[in-house]
C-alpha positions as CSV (number, residue, x, y, z in Angstrom):
1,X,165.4,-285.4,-59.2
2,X,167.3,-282.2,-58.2
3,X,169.7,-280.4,-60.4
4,X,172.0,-277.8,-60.0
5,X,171.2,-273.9,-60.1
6,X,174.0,-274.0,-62.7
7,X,171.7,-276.3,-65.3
8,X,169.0,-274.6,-64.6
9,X,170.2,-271.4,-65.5
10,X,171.9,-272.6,-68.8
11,X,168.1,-274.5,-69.8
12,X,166.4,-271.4,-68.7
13,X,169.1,-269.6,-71.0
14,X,168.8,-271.9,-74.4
15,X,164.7,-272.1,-73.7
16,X,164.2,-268.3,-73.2
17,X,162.6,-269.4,-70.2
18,X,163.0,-267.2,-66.8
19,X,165.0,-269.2,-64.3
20,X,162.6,-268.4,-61.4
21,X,159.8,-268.9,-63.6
22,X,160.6,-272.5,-64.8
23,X,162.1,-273.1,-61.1
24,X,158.4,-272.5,-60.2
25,X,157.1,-274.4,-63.3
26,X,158.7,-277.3,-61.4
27,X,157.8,-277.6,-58.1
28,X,154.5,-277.4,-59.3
29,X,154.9,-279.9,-61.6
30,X,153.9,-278.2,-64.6
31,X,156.7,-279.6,-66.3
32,X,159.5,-282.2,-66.0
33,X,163.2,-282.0,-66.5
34,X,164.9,-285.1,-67.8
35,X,168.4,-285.3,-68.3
36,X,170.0,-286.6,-71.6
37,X,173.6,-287.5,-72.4
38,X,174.6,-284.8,-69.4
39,X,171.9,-281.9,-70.4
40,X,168.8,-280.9,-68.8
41,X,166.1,-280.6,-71.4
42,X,162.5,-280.6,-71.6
43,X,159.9,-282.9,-73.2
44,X,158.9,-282.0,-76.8
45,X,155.8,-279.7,-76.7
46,X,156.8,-278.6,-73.5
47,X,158.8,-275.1,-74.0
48,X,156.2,-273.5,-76.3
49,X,154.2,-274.2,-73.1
50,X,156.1,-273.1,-70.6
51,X,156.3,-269.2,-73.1
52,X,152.8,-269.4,-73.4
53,X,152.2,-269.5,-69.3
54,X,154.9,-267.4,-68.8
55,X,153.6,-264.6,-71.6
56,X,149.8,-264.9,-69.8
57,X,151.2,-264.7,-66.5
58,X,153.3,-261.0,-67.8
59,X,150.2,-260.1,-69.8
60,X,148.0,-259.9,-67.0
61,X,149.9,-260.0,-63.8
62,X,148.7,-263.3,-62.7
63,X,150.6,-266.1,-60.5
64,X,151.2,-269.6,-62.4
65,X,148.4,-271.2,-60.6
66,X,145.9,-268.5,-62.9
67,X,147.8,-268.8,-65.6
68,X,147.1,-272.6,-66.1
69,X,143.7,-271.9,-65.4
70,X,143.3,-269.3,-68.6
71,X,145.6,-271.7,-70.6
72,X,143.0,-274.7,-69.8
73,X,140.2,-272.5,-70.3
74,X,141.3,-270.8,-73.5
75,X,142.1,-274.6,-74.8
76,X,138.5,-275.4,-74.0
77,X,136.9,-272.5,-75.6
78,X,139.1,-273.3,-78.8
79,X,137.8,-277.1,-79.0
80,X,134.2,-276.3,-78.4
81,X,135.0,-273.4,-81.4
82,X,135.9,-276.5,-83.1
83,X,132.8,-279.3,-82.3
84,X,130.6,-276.0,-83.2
85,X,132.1,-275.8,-86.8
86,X,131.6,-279.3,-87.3
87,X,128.1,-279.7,-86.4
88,X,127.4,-276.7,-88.4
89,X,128.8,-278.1,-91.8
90,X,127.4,-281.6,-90.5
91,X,124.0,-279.8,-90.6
92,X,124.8,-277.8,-93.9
């Protein structure tokens, strides 16, 4: 579904999002824009997201495609962290 550069702008603008960076979020479908009751808005979850690719991607200079690469990573690392710490005090 296209929308106008107008909605964008204003979602980019309530989200603290950068327009060109959640244009670029979208056509490569890292997220999805829905439209409710006349305003663009994103699914729940979503926008904390979309600042935490758009803060790596600042951070270290990297293009989107990277940044979701470090996000998945980084999510890995944390559940392994996790299934450690469980077999430890399973073992304790």
């Amino acid at each position: 579904m296209a929308h106008s550069e107008d909605a964008l702008r204003q979602l980019s603008r309530r989200l603290d999002i950068e327009a060109l960076f959640l244009k670029e979020c979208m056509q490569a479908a890292v997220v999805e824009i829905q439209e409710i009751d006349g305003t663009l808005d994103l699914a729940e979850g979503t926008t904390l997201r979309l600042r935490r690719l758009q803060r790596i991607c600042h951070t270290f200079n990297v293009d989107l495609h990277v940044a979701l690469l470090l996000a998945q990573l980084s999510q890995r690392a944390a559940d392994l962290e996790r299934e450690v710490e469980a077999l430890r005090r399973a073992n304790s």
